[in-house]
N, C-alpha and C positions, 0 to 999 in steps of 0.2 A: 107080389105081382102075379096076374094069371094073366094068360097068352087071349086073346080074343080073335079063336080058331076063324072066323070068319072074314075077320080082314087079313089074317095072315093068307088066307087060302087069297085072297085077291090078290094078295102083293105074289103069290107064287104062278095065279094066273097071266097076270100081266109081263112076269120074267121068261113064263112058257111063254106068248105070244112074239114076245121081242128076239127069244132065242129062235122062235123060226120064222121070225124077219131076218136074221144074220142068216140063213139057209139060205132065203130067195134073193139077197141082196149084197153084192161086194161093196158096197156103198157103206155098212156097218162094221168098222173096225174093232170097235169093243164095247161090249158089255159091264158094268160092274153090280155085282148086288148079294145083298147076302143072301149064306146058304144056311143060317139059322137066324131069327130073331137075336139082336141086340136088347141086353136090358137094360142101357140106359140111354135108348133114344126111345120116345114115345112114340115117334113115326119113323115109316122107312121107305125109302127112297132104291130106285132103279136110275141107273144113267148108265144111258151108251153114247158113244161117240159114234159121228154118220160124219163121211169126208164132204170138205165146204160145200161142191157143188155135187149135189146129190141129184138126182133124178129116179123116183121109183116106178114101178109096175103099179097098175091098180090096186093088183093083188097085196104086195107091201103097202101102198099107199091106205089100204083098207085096216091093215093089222095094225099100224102106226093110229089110226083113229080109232081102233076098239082101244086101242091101253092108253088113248088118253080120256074116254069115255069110263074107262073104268078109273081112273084115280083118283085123286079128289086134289089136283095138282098138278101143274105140267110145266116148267121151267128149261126155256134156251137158253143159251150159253155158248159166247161165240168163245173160242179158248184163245188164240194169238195165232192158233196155230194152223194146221190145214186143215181142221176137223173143226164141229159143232158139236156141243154137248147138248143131250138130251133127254131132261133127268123127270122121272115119274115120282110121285107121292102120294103113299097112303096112309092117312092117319089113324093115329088110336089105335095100334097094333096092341097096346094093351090094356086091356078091361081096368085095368088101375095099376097107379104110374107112381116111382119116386118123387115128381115134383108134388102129384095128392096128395102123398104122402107127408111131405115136407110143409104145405098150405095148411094140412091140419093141427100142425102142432104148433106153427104159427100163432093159430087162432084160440087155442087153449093160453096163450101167454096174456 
């Protein structure tokens, strides 16, 4: 497998944006995201938790639509609880993946 530097840098771009929407916003209680590429997910995801009733600044409200402009995936998620989840996705973090790998021996049978 090799890492395909280029959407990893977006997946690291999109974690900078959200970490300094947690700066201008008490509204975001947590972040999660990795801090290396997993090898066996082919995509990787960002979710942070924002509390139910949120109201942002333009400012936040501006940074919240560049990182969903940049993903290629945006999924809410009301949890039960007081919070909303809100998870980012970028796919094909890598250039070639254990399931290619797995399709092609497949197709040798």
């Amino acid at each position: 497998m090799k890492l395909n530097t280029e959407r990893w840098q977006t997946y690291q771009q999109i974690r900078a944006q959200l970490e300094k929407l947690q700066t201008l916003s008490s509204a975001v209680l947590q972040i999660r995201a990795a801090d290396e590429p997993y090898p066996y997910d082919k995509n990787a995801s960002i979710t942070i938790a924002v509390s139910r009733l949120s109201a942002f600044t333009a400012a936040a409200a501006a940074i919240l639509a560049d990182a969903v402009k940049m993903s290629d995936g945006f999924l809410i998620n009301g949890t039960g609880k007081n919070a909303v989840q809100l998870s980012f996705l970028v796919e094909n973090i890598w250039d070639s993946f254990i399931d290619d790998l797995d399709d092609k021996d497949d197709s040798d049978k």
